[in-house]
PLY file of the C-alpha trace (Angstrom):
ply
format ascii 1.0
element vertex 376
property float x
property float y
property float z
element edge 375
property int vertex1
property int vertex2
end_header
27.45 6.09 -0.84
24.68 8.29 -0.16
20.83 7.67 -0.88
18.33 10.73 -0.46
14.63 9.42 -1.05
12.36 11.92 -1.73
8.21 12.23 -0.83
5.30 14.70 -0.89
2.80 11.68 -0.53
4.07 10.20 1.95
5.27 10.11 5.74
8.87 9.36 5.76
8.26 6.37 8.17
5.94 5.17 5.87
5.77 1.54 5.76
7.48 1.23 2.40
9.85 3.64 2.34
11.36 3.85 5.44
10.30 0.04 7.20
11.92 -1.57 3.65
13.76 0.01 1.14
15.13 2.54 3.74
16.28 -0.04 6.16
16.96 -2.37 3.82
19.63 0.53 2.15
20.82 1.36 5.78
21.42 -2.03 6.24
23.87 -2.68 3.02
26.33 0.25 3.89
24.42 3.11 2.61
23.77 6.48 4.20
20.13 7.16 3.48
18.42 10.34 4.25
14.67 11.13 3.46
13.04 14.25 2.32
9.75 14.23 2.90
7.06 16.73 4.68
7.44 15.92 8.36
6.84 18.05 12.09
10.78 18.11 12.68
13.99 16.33 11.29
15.12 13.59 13.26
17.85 10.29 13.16
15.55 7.17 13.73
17.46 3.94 13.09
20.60 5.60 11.71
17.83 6.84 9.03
18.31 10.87 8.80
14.83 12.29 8.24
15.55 15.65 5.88
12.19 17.39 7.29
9.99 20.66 4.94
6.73 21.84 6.23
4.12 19.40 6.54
1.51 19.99 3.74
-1.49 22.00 4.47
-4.14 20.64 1.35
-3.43 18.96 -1.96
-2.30 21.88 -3.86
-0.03 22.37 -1.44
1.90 19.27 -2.54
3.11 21.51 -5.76
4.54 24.24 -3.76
6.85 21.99 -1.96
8.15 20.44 -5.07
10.73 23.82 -4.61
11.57 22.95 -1.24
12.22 19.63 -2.12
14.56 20.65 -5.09
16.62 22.51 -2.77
16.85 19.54 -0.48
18.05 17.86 -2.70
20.46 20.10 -4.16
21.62 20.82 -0.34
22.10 16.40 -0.06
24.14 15.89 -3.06
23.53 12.51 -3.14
24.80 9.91 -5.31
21.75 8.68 -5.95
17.76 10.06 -5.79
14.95 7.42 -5.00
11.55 9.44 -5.14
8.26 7.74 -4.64
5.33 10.37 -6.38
4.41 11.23 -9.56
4.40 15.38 -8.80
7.98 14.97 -8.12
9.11 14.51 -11.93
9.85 17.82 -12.82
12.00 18.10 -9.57
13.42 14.81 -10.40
14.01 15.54 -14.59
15.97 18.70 -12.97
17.89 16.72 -11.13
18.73 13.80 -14.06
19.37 16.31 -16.97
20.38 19.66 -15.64
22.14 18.13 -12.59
23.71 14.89 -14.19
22.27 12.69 -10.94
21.08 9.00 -11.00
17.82 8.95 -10.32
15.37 6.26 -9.44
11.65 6.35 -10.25
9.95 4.22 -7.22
6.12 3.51 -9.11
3.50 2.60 -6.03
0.06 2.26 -8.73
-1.05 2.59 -11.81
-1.92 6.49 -11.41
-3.07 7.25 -14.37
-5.86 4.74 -13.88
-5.77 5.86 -10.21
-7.60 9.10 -11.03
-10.89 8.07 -12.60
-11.73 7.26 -8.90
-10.59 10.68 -7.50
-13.89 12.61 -6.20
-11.90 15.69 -5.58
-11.55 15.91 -9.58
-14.35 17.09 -11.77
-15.99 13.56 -13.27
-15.37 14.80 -16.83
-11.87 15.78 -16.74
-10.99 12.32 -14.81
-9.92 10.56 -18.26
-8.07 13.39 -20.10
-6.09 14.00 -16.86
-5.10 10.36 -16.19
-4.56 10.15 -19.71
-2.07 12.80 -19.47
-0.19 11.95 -16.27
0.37 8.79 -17.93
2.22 9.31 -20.84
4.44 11.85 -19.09
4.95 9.65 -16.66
6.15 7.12 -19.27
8.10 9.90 -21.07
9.79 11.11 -17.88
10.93 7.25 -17.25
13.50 7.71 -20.38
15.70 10.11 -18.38
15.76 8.23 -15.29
18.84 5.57 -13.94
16.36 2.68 -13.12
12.67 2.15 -12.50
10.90 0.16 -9.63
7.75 -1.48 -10.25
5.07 -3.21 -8.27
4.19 -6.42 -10.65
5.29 -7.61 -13.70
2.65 -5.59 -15.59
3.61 -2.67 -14.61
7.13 -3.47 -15.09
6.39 -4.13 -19.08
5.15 -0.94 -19.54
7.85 1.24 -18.03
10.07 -1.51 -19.76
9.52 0.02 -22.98
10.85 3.51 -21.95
13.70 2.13 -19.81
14.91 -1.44 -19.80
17.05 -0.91 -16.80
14.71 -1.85 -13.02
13.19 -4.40 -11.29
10.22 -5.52 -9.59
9.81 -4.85 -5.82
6.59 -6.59 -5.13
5.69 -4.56 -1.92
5.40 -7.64 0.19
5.37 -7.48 3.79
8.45 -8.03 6.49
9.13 -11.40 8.10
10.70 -10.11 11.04
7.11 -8.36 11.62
5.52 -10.88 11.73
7.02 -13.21 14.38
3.92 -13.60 16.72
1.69 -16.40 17.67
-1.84 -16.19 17.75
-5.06 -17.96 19.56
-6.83 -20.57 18.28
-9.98 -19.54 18.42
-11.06 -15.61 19.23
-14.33 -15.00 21.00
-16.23 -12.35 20.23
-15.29 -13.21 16.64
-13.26 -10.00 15.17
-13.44 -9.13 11.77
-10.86 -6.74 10.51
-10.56 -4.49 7.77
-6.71 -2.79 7.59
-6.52 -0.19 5.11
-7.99 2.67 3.53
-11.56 3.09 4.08
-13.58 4.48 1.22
-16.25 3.05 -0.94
-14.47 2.04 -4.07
-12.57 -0.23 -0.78
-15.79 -1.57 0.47
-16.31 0.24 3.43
-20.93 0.49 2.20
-20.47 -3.22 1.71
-18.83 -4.07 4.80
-21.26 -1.73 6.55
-24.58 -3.51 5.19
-22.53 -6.83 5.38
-22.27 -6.62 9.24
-25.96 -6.01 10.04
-26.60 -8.69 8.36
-24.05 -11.09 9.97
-25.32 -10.17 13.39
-28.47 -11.65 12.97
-26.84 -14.91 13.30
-23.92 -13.83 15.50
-24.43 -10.22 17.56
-21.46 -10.81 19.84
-19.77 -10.34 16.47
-17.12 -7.26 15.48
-15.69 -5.33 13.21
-13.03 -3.20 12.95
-11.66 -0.91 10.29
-8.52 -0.21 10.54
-7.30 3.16 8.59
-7.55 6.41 6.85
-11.57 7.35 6.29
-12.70 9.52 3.19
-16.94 9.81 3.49
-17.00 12.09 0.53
-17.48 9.57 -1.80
-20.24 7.58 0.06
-24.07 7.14 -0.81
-26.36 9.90 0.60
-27.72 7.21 3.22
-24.45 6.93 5.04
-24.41 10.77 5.35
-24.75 9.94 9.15
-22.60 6.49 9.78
-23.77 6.26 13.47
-26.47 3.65 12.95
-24.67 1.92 10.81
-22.09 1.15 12.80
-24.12 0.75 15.77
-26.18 -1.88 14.00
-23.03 -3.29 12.89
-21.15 -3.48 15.47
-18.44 -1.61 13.82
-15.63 -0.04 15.16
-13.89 2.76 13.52
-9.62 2.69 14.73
-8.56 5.19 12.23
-4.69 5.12 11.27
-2.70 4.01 14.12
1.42 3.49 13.79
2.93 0.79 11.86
4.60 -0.72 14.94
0.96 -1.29 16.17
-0.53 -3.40 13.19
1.02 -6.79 14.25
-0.82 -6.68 17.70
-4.27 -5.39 15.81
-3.87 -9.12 13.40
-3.06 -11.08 16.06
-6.51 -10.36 18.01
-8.36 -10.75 14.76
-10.33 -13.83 13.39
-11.33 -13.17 9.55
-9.34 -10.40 7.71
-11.37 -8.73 4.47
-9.97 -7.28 1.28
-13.98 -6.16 -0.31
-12.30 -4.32 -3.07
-14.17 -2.96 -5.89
-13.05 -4.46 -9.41
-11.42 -1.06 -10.59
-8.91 -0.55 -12.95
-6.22 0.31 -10.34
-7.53 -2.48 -7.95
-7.54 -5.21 -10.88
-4.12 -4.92 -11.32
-2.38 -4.32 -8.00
-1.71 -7.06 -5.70
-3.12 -5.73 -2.77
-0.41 -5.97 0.70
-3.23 -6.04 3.33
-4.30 -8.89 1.70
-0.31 -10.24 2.34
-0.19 -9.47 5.64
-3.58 -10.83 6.63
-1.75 -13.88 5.54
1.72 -13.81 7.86
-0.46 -13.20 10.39
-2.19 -16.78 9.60
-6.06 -15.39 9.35
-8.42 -16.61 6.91
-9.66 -14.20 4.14
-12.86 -13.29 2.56
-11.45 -11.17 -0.48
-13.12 -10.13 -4.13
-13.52 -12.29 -6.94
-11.10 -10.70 -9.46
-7.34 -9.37 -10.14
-4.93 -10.51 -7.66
-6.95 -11.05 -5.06
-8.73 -13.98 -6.49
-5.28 -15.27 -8.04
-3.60 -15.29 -4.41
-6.24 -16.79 -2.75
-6.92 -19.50 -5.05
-3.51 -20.61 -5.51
-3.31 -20.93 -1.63
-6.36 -22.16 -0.46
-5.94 -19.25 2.27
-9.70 -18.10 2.23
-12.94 -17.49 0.38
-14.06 -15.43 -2.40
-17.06 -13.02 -2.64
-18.53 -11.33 -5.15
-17.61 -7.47 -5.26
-19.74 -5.06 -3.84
-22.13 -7.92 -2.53
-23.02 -7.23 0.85
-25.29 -10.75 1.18
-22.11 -12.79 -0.55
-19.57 -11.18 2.05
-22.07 -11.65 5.17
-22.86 -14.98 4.10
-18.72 -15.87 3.50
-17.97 -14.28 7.09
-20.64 -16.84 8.81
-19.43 -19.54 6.97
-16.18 -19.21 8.93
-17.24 -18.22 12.03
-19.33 -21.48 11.61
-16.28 -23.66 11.08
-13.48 -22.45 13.25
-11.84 -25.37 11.83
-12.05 -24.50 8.21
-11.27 -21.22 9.16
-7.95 -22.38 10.76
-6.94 -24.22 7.91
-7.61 -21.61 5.65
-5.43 -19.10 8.04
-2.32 -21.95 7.78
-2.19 -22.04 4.42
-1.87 -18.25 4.22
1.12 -18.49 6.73
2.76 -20.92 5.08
2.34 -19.48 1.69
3.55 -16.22 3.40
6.93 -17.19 4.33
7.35 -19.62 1.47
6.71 -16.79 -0.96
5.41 -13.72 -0.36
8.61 -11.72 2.23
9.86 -8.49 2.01
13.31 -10.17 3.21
13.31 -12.01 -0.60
13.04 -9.11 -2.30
15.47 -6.56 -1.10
18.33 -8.17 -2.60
16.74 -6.92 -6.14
17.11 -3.25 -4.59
20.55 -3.74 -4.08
21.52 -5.23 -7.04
19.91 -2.46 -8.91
21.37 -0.20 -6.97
24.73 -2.07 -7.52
24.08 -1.64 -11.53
23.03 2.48 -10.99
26.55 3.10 -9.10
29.13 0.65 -12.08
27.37 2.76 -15.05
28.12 6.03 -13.54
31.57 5.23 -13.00
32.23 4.04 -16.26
0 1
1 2
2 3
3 4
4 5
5 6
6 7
7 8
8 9
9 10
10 11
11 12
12 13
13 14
14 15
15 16
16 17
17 18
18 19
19 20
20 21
21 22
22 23
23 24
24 25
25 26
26 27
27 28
28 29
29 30
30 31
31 32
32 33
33 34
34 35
35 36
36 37
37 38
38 39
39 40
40 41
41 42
42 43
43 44
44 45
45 46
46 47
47 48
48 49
49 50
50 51
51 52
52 53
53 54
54 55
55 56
56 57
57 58
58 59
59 60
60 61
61 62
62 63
63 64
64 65
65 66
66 67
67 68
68 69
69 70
70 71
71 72
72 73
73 74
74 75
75 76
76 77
77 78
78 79
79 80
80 81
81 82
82 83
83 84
84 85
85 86
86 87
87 88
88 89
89 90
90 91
91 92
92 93
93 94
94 95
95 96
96 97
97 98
98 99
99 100
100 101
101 102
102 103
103 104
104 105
105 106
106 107
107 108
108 109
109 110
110 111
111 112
112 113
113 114
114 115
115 116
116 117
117 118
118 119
119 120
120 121
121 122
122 123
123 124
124 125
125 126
126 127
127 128
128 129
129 130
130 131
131 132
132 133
133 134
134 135
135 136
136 137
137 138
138 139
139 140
140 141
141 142
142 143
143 144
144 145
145 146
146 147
147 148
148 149
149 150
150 151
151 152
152 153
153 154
154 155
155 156
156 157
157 158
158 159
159 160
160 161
161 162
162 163
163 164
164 165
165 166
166 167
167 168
168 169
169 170
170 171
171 172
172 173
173 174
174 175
175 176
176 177
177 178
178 179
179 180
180 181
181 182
182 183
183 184
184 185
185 186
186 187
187 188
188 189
189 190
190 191
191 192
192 193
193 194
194 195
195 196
196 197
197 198
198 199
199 200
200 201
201 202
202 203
203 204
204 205
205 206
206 207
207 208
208 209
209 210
210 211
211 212
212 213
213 214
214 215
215 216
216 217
217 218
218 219
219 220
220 221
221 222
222 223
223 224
224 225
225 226
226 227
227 228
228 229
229 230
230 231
231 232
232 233
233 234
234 235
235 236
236 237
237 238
238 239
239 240
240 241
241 242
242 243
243 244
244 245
245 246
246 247
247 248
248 249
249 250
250 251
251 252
252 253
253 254
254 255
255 256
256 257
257 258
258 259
259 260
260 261
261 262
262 263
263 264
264 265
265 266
266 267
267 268
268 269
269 270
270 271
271 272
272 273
273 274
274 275
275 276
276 277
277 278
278 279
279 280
280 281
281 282
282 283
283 284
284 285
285 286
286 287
287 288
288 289
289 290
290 291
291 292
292 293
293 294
294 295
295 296
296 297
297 298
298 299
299 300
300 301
301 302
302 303
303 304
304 305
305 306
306 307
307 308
308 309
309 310
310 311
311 312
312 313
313 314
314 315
315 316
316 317
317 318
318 319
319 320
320 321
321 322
322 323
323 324
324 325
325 326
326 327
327 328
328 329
329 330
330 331
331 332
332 333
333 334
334 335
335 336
336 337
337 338
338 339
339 340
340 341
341 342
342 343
343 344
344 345
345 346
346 347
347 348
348 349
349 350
350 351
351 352
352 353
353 354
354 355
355 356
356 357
357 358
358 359
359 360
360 361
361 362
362 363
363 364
364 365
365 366
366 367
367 368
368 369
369 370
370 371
371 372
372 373
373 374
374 375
């Protein structure tokens, strides 16, 4: 049987798509190919890569939706798996006019997602979420299955279609298989993930200068995509900041790389701002942070605080505090031994609960279900 997943969002090794549900598919029998903009096609782990231009701006995202239909017309696949909401009409095409089963893979709540988009004029932000989301919703009626993130999101597409499941996007086991020192000096503080304000990146930024009044050998690192264009007009030039801070600015470095950046690091943050989107989602950094056994400082709300509660794994600040998150960071780098006992009971609450390896067997059943009711 023959999978095509389809992406404008996304590289097609990105860490969900291809490192999970694409291996995971691969790994049950399936062919898989994935459509997705890319430099050239390619086989990578028995994975065909289906390559259209790579995308030149945001608006150029809707002119590939064409290419992408013909892709997928060229594939004839048994079944469709795409991943972004500007791929609905491409996908409704390929349900109703086309008679394919088609999967609806939902990453975020993008509806909500929008109110925080600065490239979108501030008084249009509502209407237009508003929108997306009930076509969204709509769309989900024509579709085989739908694949949520958490069991909220899951009710809501639940009343359009009743046929999915829940792939909690939680990180891979196998990735994770790395020990790690005891104690790190300097002490490294890491930050893995987008970096934007609505993330944390002004807090972290104020938070460090702070910390290294009591500890300058101390570092940070930020780990990730950068967007400035939302910041305050007094980070319009970041170099003293992260001079004073002793921050260090990686950028977005390969997936295969991530395990060696967690395993050199000694507190992990997740400084997220109590948004709508964010107060919903269960964050993954925050998940792998936790296989890789480091304590974390993370936000007071959502998720977040639910995770790290339940697991004694770390502390909580308040969001958007820099004094609360400078004054959490010391605290650990004052008791390593806290600190390591906060790291174990991330690990352990990792593999007892929180693997990628648990939930793939959800994708193939639902799969399983997609392929019996077309044959009927």
């Amino acid at each position: 049987m023959k999978v095509c997943i389809l992406t404008t969002a996304h590289s097609p090794f990105d860490e969900r798509i291809f490192h999970k549900e694409a291996r995971s598919l691969a790994e049950a029998g399936y062919e898989v190919v994935i459509a997705a903009p890319f430099e050239r096609s390619e086989v990578k782990e028995g994975i065909r890569i289906h390559s259209v231009p790579p995308l030149s701006s945001r608006t150029d995202r809707i002119w590939r939706l064409k290419t992408l239909y013909r892709v997928a017309l060229q594939e004839n696949a048994d079944i469709y798996h795409f991943h972004d909401p500007d791929l609905i009409p491409v996908a409704l095409l390929l349900s109703r006019k086309h008679r394919k089963s088609v999967v609806y893979d939902v990453h975020e709540y993008y509806g909500d997602s929008l109110l925080n988009r600065h490239w979108l004029p501030k008084p249009l932000r509502k209407s237009v979420g508003g929108i997306v989301d009930r076509v969204e919703k709509w769309a989900a009626r024509s579709f085989a299955g739908i694949i949520t993130v958490n069991g909220h999101m899951a009710e809501l597409f639940r009343k359009e279609n009743p046929e999915g499941e829940i792939l909690h996007n939680y990180p891979l086991e196998r990735q994770f298989k790395f020990s790690r020192p005891e104690k790190l000096k300097p002490p490294v503080i890491l930050y893995l993930g987008g970096i934007k304000r609505d993330r944390g990146f002004e807090v972290i930024l104020r938070a460090m200068i702070l910390v290294r009044k009591n500890y300058p050998e101390a570092v940070c690192e930020l780990v990730g995509p950068m967007v400035v264009s939302d910041l305050d007009q007094e980070f319009s030039d970041l170099t003293p900041w992260l001079e004073q801070g002793n921050v260090r600015l990686r950028g977005k470095v390969p997936y295969e790389q991530v395990p060696e950046i967690l395993a050199q690091s000694s507190i992990a943050l997740v400084p997220l701002f109590p948004t709508l989107n964010y107060q919903k989602a269960i964050p993954v950094k925050l998940l792998e942070y936790m296989a890789a056994g480091i304590p974390v400082i993370g936000s007071r709300f959502g998720y977040i605080e639910e995770i790290i509660a339940k697991n004694q794994c770390g502390l909580l600040t308040e969001p958007g505090d820099p004094e609360s998150l400078a004054r959490d960071i010391c605290a650990l780098v004052e008791d390593p031994k806290k600190a390591l006992s906060y790291g174990q009971n991330g690990w352990d609450a990792f593999h007892r609960e929180y693997t990628w390896e648990k939930e793939q067997s959800k994708l193939l059943s639902l799969y399983e279900r997609i392929l019996a009711a077309r044959d009927q």
